[in-house]
N, C-alpha and C positions, 0 to 999 in steps of 0.2 A: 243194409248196403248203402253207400254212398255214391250218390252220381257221379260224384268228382276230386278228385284231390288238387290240390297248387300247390306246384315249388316256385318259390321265389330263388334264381337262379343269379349269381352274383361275380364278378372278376375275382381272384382270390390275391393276399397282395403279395404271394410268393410263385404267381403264374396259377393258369389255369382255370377253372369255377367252381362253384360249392352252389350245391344246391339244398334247403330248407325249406320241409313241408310245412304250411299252414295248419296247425291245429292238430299236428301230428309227432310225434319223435320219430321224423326220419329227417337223415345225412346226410349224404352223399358228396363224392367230388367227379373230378376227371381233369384231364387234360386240355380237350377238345368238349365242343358243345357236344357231338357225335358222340364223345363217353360219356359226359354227362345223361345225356339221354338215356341211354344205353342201361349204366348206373341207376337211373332213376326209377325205372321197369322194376331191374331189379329187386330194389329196395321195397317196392312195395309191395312187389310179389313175395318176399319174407315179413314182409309187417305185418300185411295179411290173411287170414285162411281164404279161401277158395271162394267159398260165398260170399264172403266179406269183401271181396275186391272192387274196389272204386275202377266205374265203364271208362271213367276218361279221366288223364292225365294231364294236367297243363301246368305249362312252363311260366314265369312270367321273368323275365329277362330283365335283368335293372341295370344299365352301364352309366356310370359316374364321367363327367369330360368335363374340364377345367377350360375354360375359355380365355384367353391374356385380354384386355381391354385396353 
């Protein structure tokens, strides 16, 4: 079992976020951070079994901003 898993969480550039596990094959998207969230439980509640489930979940948010000089 793993203490922990990370999604690297990202703007998507047709709206919305995608979120990508580190060192894992999982997905996910949504709408809102709140689905994404949501989504992300999910996901790795089917990736997976029971015992195998990572105690903690973490986000890591990357937002890109263009600055005009």
């Amino acid at each position: 079992m793993s203490a922990e898993i990370i999604f690297v969480v990202e703007e998507a550039a047709e709206g919305g976020y995608e979120a990508k596990a580190l060192g894992h094959s999982i997905f996910t998207q949504g709408e809102t951070l709140e689905e994404v969230r949501e989504a992300v439980k999910d996901a790795v509640r089917c990736h997976f079994e029971d015992d195998q489930l990572p105690r903690i979940i973490r986000l890591h948010l990357v937002k890109d901003e263009l600055l005009a000089v």
